[in-house]
N, C-alpha and C positions, 0 to 999 in steps of 0.2 A: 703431068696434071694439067688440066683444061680449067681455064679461069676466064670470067667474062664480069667488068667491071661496070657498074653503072654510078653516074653523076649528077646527084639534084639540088638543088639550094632552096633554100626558104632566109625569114627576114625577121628576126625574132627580139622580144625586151628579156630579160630574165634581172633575177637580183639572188645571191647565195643566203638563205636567213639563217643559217648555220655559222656562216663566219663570224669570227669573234668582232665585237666593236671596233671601229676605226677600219676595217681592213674594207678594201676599194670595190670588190667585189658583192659586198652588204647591201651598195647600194645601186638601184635598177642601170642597167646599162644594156647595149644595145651588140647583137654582132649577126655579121652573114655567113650564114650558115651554110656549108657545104658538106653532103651527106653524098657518100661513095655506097655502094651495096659491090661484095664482091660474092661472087657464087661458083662453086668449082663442080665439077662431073663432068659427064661424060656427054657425046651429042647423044642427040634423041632421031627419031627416024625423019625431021627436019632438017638435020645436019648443024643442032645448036643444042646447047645447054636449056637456055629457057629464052622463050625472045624478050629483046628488051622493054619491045611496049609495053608487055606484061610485068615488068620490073616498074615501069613510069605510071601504070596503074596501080600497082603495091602502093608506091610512095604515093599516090594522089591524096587518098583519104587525112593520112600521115601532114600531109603541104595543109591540109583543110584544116586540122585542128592546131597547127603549128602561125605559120605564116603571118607575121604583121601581129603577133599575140605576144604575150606574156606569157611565159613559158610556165613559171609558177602557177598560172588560171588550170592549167594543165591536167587533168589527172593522170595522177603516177607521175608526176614533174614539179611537186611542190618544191623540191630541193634540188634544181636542176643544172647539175654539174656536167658538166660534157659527158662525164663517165656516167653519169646517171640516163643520160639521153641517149647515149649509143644501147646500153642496155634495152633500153624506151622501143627504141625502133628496128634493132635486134629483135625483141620480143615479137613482135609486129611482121618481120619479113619470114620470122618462122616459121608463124601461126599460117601465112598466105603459101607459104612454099613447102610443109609437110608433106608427104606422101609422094612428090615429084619425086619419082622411082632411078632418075640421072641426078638427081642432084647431092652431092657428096655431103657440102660445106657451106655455109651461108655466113660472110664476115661485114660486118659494118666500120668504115670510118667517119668518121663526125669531123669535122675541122671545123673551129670557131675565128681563128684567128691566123695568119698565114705562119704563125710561130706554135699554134696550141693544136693539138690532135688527139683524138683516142679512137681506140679500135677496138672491137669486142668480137667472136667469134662462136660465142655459146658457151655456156657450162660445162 
């Protein structure tokens, strides 16, 4: 299988309102963001899966409503759990990358913290 990984960051506040009182997460906090896009198939008559600019333009829009925000302001990010977030822009690199006729697989990883991770790959 053929796999081409791409790596962005954004700078974001969030706060969990779902957690129960007290818990550390309730209240707004801050982390950097590291968003991987991985994309699997086959080359194209380029000799690539998909080029990366075009993966760096995906995430732009994505960095515009993200970056230096509160992730909460967010819509579809009210309750913005990493697992909610990979979801978020999972959805996002699907919608941009349908119908590419080479492309197998589309996986997101999110990293918030050099210890926290999720990764979503579709329904």
């Amino acid at each position: 299988m053929l796999k081409i990984t791409r790596t962005n960051t954004f700078e974001a506040a969030h706060h969990l309102p779902l957690t129960p009182a007290g818990h550390k997460c309730k209240n707004v906090h801050g982390h950097s963001y590291s968003v991987t896009v991985e994309i699997s198939g086959s080359n194209n008559e380029l000799g690539w899966i998909v080029d990366t600019a075009q993966v760096d333009m995906a995430f732009r829009p994505i960095h515009e409503q993200v970056d230096h925000k509160t992730l909460n302001d967010v819509h579809g990010l009210e309750n913005p759990t990493t697992e909610n977030l990979v979801i978020w822009v999972w959805n996002h690199f699907n919608k941009v990358f349908t119908g590419v006729a080479n492309i197998n697989e589309i996986g997101v990883t999110i990293q918030e913290s050099p210890r926290s991770t999720a990764y979503y790959n579709g329904p």
